[in-house]
N, CA and C atoms of all chains as a GROMACS GRO file, in nm:
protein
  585
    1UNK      N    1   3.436   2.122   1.422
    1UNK     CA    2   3.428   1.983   1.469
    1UNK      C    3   3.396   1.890   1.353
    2UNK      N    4   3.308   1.937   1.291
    2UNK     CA    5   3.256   1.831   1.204
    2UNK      C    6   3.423   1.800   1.032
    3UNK      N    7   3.470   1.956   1.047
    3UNK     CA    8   3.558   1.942   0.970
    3UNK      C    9   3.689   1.843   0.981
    4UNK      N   10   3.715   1.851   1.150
    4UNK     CA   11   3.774   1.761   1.204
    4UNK      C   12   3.752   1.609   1.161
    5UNK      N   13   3.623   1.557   1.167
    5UNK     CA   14   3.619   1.472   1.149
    5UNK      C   15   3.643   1.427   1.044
    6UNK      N   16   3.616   1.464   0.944
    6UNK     CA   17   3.598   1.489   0.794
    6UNK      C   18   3.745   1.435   0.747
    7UNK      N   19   3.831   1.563   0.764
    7UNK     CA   20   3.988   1.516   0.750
    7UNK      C   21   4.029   1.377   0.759
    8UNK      N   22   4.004   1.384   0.924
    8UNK     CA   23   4.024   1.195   1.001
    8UNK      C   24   3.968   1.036   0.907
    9UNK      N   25   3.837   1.120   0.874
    9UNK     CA   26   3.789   0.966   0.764
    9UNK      C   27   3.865   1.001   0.674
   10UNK      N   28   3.921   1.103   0.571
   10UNK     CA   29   3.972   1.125   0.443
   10UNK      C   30   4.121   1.051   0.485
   11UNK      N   31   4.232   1.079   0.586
   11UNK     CA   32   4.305   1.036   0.632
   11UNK      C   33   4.358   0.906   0.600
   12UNK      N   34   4.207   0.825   0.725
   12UNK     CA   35   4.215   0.710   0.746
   12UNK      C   36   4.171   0.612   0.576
   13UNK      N   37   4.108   0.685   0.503
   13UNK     CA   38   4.097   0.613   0.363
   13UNK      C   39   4.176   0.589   0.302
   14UNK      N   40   4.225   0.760   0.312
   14UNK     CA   41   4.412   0.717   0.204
   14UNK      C   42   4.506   0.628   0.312
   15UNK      N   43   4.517   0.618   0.426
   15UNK     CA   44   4.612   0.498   0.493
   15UNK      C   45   4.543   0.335   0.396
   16UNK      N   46   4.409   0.264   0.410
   16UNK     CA   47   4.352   0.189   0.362
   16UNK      C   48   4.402   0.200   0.198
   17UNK      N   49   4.371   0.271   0.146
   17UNK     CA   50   4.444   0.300  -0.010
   17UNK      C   51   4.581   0.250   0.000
   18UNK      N   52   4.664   0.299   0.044
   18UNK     CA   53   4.793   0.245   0.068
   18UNK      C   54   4.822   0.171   0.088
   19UNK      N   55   4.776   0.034   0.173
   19UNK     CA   56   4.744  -0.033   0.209
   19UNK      C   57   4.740  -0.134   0.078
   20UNK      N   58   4.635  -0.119   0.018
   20UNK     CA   59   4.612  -0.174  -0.133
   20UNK      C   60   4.718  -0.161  -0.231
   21UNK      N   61   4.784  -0.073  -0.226
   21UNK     CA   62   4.900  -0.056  -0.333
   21UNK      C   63   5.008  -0.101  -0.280
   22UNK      N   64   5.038  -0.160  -0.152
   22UNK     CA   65   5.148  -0.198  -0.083
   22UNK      C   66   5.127  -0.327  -0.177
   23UNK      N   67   5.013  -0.396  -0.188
   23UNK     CA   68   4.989  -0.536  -0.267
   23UNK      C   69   5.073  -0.536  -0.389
   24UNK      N   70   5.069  -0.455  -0.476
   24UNK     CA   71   5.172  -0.434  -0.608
   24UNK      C   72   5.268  -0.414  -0.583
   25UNK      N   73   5.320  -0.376  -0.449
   25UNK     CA   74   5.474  -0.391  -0.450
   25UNK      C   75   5.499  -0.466  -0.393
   26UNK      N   76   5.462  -0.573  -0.303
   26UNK     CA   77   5.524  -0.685  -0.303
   26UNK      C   78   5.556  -0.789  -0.367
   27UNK      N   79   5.409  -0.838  -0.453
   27UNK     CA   80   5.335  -0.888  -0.573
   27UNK      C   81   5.362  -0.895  -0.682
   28UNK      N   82   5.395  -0.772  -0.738
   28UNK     CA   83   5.369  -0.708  -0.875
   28UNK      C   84   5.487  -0.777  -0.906
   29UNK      N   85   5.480  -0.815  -1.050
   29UNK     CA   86   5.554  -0.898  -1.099
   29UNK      C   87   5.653  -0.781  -1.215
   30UNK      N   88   5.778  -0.787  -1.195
   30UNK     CA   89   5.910  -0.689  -1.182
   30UNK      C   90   5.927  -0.575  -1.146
   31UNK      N   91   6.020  -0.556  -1.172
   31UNK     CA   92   6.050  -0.443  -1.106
   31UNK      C   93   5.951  -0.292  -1.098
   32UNK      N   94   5.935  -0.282  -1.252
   32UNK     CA   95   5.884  -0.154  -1.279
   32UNK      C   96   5.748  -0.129  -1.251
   33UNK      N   97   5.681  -0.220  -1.235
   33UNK     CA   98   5.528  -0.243  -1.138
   33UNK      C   99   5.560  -0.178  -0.988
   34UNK      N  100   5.661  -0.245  -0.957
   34UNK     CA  101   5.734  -0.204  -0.823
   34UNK      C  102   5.726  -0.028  -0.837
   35UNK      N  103   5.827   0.021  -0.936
   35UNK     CA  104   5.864   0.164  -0.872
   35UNK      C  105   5.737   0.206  -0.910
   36UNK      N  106   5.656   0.208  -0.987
   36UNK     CA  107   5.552   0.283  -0.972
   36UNK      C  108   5.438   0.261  -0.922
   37UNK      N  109   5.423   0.199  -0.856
   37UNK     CA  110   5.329   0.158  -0.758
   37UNK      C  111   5.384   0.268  -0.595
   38UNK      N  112   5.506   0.253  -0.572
   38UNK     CA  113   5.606   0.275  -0.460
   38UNK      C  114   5.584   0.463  -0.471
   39UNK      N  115   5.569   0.513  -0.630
   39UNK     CA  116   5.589   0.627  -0.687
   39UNK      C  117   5.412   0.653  -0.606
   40UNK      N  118   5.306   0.610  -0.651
   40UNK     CA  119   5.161   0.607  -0.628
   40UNK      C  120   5.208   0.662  -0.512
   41UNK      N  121   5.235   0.545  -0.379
   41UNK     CA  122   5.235   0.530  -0.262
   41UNK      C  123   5.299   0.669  -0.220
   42UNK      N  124   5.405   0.711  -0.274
   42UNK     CA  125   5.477   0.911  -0.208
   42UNK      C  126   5.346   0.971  -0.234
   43UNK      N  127   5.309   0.980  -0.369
   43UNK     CA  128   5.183   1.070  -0.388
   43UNK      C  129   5.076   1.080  -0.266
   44UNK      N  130   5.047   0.981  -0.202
   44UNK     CA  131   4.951   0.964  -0.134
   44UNK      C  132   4.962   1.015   0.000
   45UNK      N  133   5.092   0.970   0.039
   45UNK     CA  134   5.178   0.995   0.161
   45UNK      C  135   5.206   1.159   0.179
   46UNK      N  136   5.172   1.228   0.082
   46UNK     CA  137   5.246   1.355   0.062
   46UNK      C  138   5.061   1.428   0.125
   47UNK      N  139   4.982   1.369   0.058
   47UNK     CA  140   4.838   1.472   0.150
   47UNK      C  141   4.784   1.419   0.287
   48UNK      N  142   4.830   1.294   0.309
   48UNK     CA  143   4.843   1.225   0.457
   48UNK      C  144   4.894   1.314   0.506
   49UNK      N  145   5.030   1.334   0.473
   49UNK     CA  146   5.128   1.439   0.620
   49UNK      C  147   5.056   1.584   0.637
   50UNK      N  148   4.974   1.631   0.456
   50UNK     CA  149   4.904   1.745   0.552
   50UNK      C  150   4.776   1.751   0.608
   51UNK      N  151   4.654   1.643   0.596
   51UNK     CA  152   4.606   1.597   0.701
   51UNK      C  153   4.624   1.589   0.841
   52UNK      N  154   4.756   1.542   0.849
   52UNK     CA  155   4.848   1.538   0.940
   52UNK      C  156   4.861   1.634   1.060
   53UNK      N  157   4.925   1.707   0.982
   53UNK     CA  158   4.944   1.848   1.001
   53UNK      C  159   4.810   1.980   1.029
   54UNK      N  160   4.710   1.920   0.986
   54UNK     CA  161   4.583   1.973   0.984
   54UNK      C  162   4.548   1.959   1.127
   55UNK      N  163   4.524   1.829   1.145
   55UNK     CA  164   4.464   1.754   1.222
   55UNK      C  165   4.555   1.761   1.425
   56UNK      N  166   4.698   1.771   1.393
   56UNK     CA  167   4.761   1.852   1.490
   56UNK      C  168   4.800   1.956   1.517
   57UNK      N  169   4.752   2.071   1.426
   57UNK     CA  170   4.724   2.235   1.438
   57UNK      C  171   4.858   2.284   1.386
   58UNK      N  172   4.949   2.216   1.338
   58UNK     CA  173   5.075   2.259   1.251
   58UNK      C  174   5.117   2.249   1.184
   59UNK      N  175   5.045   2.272   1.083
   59UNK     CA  176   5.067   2.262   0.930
   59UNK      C  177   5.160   2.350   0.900
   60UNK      N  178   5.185   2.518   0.933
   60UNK     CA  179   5.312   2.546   0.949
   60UNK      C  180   5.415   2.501   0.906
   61UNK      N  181   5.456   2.364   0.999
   61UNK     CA  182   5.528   2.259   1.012
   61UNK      C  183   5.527   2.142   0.884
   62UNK      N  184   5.424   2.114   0.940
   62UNK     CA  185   5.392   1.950   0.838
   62UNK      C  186   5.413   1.998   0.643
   63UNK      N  187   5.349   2.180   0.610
   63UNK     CA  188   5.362   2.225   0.483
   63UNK      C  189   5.516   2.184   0.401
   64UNK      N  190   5.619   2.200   0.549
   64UNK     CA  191   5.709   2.214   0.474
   64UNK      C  192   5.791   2.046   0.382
   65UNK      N  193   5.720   1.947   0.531
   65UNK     CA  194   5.797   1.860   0.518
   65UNK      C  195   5.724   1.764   0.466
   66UNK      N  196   5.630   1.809   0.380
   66UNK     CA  197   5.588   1.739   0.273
   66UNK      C  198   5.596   1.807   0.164
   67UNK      N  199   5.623   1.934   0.164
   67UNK     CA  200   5.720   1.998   0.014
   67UNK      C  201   5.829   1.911  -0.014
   68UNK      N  202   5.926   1.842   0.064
   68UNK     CA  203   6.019   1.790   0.129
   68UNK      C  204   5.999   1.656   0.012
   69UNK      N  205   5.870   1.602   0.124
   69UNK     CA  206   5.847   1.458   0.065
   69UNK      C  207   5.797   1.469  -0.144
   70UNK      N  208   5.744   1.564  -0.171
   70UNK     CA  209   5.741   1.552  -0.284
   70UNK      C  210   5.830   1.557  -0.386
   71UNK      N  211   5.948   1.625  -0.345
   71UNK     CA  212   6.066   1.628  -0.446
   71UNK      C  213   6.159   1.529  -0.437
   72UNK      N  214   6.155   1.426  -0.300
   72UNK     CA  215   6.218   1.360  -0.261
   72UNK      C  216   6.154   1.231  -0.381
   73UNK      N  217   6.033   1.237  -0.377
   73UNK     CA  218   5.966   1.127  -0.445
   73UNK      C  219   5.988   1.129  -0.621
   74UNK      N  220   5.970   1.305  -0.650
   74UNK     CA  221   5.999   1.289  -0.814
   74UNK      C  222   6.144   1.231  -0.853
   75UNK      N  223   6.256   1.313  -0.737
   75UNK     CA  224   6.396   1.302  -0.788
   75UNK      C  225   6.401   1.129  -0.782
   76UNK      N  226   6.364   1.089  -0.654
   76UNK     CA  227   6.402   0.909  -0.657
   76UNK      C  228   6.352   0.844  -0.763
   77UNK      N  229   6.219   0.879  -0.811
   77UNK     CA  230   6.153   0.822  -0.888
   77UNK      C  231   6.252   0.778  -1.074
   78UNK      N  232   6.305   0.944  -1.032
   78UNK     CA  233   6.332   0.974  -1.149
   78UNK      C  234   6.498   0.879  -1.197
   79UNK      N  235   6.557   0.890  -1.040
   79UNK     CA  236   6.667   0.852  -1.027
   79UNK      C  237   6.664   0.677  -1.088
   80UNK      N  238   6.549   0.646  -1.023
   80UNK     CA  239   6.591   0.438  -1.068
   80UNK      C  240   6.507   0.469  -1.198
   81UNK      N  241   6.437   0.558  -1.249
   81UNK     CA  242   6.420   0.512  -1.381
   81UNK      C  243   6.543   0.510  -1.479
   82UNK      N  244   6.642   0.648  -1.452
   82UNK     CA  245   6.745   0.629  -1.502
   82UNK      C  246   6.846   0.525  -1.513
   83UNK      N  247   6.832   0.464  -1.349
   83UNK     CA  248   6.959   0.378  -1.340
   83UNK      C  249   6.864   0.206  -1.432
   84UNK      N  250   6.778   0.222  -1.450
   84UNK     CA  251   6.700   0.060  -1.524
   84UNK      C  252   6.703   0.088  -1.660
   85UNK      N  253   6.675   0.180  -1.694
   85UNK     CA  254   6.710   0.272  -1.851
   85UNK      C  255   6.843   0.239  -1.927
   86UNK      N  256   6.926   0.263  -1.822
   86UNK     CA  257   7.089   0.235  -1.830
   86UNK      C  258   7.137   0.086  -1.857
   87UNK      N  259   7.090   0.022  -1.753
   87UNK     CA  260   7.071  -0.141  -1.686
   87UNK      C  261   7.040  -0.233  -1.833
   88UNK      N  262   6.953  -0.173  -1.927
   88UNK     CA  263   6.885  -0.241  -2.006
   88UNK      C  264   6.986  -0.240  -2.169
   89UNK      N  265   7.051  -0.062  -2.169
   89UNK     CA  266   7.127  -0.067  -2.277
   89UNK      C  267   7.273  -0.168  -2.278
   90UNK      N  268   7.314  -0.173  -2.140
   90UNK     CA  269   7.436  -0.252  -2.124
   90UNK      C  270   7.436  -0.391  -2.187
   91UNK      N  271   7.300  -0.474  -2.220
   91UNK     CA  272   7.289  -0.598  -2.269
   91UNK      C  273   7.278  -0.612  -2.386
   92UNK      N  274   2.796   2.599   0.920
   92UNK     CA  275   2.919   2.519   0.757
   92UNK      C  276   2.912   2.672   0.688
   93UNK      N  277   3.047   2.750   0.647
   93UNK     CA  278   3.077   2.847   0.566
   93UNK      C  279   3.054   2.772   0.444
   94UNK      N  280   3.111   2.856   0.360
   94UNK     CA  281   3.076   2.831   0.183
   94UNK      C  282   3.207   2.764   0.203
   95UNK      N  283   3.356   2.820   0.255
   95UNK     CA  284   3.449   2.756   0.180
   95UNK      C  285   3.482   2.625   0.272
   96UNK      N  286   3.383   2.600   0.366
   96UNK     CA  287   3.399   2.444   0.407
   96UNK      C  288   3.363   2.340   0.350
   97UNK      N  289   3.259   2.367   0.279
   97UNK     CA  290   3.141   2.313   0.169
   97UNK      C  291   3.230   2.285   0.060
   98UNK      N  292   3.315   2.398  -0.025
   98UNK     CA  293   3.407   2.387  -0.112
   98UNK      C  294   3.492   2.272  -0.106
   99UNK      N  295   3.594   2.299   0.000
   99UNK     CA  296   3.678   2.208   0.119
   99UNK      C  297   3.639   2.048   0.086
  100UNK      N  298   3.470   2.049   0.127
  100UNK     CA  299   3.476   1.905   0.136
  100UNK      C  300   3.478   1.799  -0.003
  101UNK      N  301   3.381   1.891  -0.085
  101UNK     CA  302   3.357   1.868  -0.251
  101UNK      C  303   3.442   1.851  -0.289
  102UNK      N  304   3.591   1.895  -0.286
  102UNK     CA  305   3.722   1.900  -0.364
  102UNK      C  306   3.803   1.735  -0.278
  103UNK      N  307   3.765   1.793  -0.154
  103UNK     CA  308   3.820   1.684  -0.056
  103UNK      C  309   3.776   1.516  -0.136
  104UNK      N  310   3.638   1.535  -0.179
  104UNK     CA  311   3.593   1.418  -0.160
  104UNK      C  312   3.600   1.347  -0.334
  105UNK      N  313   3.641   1.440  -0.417
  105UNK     CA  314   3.677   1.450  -0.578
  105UNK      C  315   3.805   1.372  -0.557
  106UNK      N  316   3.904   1.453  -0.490
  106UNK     CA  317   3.998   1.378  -0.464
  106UNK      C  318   4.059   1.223  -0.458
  107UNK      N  319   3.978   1.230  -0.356
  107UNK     CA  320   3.976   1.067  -0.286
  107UNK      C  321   3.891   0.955  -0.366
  108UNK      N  322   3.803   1.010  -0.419
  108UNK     CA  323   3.720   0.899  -0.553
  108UNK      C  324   3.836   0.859  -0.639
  109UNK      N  325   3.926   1.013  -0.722
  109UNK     CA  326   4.025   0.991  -0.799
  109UNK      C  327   4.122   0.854  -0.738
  110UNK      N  328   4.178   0.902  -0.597
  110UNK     CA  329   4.284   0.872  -0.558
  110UNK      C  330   4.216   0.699  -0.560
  111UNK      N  331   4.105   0.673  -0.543
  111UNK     CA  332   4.048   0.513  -0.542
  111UNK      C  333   3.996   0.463  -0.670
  112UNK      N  334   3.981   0.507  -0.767
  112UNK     CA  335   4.001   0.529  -0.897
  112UNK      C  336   4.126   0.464  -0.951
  113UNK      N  337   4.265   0.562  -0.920
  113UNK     CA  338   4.365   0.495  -0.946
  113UNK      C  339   4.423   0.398  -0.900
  114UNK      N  340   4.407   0.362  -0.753
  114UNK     CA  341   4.444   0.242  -0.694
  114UNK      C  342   4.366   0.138  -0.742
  115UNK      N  343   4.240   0.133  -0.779
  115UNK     CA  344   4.198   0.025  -0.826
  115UNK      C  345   4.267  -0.040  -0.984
  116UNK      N  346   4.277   0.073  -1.100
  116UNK     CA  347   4.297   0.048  -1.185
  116UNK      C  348   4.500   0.001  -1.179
  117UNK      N  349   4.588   0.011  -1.064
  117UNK     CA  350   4.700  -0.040  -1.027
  117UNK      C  351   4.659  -0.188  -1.030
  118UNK      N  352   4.584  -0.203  -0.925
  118UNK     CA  353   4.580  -0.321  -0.920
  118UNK      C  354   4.491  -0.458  -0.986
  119UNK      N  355   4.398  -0.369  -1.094
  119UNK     CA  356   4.360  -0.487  -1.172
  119UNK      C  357   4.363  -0.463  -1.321
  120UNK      N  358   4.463  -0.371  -1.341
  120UNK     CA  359   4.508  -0.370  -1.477
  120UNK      C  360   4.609  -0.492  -1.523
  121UNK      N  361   4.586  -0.486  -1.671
  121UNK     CA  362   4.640  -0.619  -1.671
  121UNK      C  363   4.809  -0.635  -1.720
  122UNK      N  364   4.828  -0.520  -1.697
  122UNK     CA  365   5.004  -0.485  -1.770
  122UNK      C  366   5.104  -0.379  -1.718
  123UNK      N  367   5.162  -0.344  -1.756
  123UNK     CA  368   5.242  -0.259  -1.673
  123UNK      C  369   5.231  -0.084  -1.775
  124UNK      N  370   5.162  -0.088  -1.855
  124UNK     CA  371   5.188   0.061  -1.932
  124UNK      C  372   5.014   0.068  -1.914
  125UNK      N  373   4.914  -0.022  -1.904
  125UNK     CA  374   4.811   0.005  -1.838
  125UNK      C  375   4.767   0.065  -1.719
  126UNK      N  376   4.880   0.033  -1.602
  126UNK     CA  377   4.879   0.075  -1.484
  126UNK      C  378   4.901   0.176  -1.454
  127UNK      N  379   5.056   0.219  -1.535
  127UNK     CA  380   5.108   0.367  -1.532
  127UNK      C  381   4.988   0.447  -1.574
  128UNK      N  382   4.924   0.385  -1.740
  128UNK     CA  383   4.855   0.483  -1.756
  128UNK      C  384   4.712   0.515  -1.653
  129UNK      N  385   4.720   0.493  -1.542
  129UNK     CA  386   4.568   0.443  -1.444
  129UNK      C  387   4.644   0.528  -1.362
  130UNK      N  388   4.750   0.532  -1.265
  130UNK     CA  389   4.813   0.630  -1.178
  130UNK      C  390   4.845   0.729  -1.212
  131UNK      N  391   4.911   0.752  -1.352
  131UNK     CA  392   5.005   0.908  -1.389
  131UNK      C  393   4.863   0.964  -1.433
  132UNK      N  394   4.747   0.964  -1.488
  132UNK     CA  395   4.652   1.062  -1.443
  132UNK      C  396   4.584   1.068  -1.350
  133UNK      N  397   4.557   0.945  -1.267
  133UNK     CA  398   4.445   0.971  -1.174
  133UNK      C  399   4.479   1.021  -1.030
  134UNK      N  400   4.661   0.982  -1.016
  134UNK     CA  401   4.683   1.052  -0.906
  134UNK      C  402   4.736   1.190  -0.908
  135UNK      N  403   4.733   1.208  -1.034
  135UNK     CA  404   4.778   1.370  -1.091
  135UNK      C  405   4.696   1.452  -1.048
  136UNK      N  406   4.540   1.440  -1.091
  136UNK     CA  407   4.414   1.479  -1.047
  136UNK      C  408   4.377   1.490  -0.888
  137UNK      N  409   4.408   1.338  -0.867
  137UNK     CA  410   4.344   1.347  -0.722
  137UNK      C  411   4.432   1.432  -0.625
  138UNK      N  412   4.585   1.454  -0.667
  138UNK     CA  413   4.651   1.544  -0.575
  138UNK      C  414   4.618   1.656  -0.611
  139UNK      N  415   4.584   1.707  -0.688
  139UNK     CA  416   4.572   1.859  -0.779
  139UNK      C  417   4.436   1.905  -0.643
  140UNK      N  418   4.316   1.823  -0.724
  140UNK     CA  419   4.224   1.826  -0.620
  140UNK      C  420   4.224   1.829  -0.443
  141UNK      N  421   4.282   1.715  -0.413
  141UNK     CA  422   4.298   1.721  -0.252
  141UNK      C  423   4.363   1.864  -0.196
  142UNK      N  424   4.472   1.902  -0.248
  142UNK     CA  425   4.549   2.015  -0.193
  142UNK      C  426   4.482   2.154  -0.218
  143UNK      N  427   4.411   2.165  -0.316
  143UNK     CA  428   4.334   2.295  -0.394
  143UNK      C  429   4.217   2.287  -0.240
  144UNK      N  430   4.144   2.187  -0.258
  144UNK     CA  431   4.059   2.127  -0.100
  144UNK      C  432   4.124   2.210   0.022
  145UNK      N  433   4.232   2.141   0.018
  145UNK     CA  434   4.335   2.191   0.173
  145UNK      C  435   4.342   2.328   0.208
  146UNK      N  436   4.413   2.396   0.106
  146UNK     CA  437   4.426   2.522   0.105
  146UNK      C  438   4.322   2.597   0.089
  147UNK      N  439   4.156   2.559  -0.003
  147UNK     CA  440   4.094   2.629   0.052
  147UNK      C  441   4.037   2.661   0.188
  148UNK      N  442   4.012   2.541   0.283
  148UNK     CA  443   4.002   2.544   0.422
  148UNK      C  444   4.098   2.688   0.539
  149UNK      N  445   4.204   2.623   0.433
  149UNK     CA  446   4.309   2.687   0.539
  149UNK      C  447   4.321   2.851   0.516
  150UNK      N  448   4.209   2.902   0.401
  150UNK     CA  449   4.219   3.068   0.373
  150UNK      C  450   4.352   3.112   0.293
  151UNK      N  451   4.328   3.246   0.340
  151UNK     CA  452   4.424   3.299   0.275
  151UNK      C  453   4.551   3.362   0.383
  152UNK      N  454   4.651   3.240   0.338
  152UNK     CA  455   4.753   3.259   0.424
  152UNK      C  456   4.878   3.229   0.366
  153UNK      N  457   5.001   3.234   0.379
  153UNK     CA  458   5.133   3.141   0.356
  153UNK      C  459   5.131   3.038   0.344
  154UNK      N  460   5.072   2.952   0.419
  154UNK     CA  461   5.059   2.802   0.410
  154UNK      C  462   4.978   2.784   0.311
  155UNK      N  463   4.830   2.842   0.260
  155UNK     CA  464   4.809   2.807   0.176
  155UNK      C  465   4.851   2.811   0.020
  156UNK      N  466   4.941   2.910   0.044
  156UNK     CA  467   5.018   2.949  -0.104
  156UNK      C  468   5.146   2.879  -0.067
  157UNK      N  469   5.218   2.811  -0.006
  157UNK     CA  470   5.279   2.711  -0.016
  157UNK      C  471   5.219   2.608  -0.059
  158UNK      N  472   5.114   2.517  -0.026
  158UNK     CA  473   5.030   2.432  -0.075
  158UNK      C  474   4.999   2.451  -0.214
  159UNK      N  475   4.970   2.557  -0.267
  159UNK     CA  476   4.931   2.569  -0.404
  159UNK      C  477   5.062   2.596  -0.462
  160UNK      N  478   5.179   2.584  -0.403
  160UNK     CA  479   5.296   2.569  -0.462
  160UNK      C  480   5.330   2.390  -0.487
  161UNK      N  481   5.278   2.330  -0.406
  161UNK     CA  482   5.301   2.206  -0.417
  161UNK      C  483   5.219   2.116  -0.486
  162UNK      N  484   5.066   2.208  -0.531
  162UNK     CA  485   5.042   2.144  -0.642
  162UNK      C  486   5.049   2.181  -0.760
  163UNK      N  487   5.132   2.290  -0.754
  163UNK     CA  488   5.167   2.330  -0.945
  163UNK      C  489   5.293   2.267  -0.978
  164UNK      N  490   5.388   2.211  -0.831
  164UNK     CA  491   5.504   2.103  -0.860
  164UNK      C  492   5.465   1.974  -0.900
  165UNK      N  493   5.338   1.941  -0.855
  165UNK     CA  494   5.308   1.834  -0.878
  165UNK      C  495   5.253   1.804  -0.995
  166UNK      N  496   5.139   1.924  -1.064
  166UNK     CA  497   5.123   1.848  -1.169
  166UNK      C  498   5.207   1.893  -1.283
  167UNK      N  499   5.334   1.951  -1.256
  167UNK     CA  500   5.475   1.900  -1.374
  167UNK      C  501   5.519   1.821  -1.303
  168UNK      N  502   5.567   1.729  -1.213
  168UNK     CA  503   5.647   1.612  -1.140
  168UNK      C  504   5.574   1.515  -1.171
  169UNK      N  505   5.480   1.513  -1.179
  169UNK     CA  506   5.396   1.360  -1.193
  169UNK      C  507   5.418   1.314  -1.349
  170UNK      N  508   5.343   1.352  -1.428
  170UNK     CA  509   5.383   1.323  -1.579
  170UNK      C  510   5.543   1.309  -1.598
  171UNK      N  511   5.587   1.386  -1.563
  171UNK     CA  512   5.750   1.373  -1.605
  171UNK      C  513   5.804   1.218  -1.547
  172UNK      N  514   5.764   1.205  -1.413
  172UNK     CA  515   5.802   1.052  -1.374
  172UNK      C  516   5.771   0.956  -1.446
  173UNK      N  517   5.644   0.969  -1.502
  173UNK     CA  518   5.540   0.882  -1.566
  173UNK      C  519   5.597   0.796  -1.674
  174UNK      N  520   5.650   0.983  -1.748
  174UNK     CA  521   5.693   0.919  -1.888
  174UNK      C  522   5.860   0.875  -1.838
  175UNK      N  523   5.896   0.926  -1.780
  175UNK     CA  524   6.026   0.852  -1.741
  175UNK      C  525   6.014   0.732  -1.741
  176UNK      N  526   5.953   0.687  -1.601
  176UNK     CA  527   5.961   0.502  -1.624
  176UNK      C  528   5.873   0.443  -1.750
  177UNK      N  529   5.818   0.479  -1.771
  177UNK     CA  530   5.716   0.428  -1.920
  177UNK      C  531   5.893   0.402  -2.004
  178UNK      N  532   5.956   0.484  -2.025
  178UNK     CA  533   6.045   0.536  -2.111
  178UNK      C  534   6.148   0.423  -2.077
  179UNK      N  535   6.184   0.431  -1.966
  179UNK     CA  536   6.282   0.299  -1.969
  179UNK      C  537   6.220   0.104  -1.944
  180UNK      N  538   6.108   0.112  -1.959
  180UNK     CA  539   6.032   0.008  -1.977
  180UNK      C  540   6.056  -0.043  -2.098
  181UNK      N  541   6.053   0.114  -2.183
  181UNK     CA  542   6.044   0.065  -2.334
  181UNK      C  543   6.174   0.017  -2.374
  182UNK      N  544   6.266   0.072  -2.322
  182UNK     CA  545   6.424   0.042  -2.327
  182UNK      C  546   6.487  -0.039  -2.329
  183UNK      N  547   6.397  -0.136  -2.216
  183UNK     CA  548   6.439  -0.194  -2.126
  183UNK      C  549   6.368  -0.386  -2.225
  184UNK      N  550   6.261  -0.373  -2.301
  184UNK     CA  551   6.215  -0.412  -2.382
  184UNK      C  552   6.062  -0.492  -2.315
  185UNK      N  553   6.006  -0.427  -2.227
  185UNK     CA  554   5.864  -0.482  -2.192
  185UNK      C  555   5.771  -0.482  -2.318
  186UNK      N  556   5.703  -0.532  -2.353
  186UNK     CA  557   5.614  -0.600  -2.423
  186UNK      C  558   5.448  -0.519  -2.404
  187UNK      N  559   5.380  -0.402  -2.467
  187UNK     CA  560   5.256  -0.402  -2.421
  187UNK      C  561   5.159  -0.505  -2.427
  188UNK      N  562   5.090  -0.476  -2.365
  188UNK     CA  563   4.989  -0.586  -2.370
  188UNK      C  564   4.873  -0.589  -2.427
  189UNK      N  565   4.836  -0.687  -2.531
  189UNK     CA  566   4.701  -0.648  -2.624
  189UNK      C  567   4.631  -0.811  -2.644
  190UNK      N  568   4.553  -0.798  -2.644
  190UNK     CA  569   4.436  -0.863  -2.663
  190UNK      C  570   4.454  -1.050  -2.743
  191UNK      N  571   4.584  -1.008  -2.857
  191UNK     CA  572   4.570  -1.098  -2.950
  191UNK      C  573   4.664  -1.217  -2.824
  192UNK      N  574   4.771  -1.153  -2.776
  192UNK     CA  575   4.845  -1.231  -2.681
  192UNK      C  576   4.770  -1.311  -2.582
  193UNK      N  577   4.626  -1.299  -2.534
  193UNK     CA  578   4.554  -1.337  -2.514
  193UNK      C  579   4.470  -1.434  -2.515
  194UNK      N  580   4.464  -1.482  -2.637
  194UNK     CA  581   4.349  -1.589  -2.682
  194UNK      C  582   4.449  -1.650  -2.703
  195UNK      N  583   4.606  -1.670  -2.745
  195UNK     CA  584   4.671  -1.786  -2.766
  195UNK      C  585   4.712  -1.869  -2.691
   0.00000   0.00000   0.00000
């Protein structure tokens, strides 16, 4: 029980955290403030879902599809750094 | 409370200092290779930590050696992004930011 709870505040902090970094991506002045702020925000999102998953007895489940969310986050990440990398030699 | 709940929470709660650690230094750093450098370690750490946390709770099972699969992806995925966008920042021709730019 008490572990239960435990999770739930850790949870609900990183939602609040997120929360705060949503500010730099709306905010943040260009782009690249943007992706990595957005990059922060997967990181965070990725021990939420197994909280998640903790917290509704199927982690089973939730393990996989935040394996999911983490590669999803390096490859994208990786992907617009390339395509702004590119963006910049063309000028 | 077992020993490895105790563990659990200590790692749990290392974590989450990190993980508020780096969100702070996002948002009141004053540049953009300051910031990176405030997230690409501190959320490197704080995930390393949180999940090491997770999986100890969860014993010794599949899931937890999946989990400790996802944080030995993570801490090669994180730096590599890091220096990626750092990398096309520089490319791209951002300006660091220092002190003298400052007083003028």
């Amino acid at each position: 029980m008490v572990m239960t709870t435990f999770f739930l505040g850790i949870g609900v902090g990183l939602c609040i955290l997120v929360f705060f970094v949503l500010y730099r991506v709306v905010f943040g002045p260009g782009i690249f403030n943007r992706v990595a702020a957005i990059s922060a925000i997967g990181t965070k999102t990725l021990v939420i879902l197994l909280i998640i998953g903790y917290l509704y007895d199927r982690i089973d489940m939730f393990v996989d599809i935040s394996m999911v969310y983490a590669l999803l986050n390096f490859i994208g990440t990786l992907a617009v750094a390339k395509y702004l990398e590119m963006e910049g030699e063309r000028k | 409370m077992s020993v490895s709940s105790v563990l659990s929470i200590l790692f749990m709660i290392g974590g989450f200092f990190f993980f508020f650690t780096a969100t702070a230094g996002l948002l009141r750093f004053p540049d953009f290779y300051t910031r990176l450098h405030a997230t690409g370690k501190g959320d490197t750490l704080a995930v390393l930590l949180a999940l090491i946390g997770i999986s100890i709770h969860e014993g010794i099972t599949l899931n937890a050696l999946k989990i400790l699969l996802i944080a030995v992806f993570m801490f090669l995925a994180q730096p590599t992004a890091t220096h990626a966008i750092s990398k096309a920042g520089m490319r791209r021709g951002l300006e660091p930011w220092t002190k003298k730019e400052e007083e003028q």
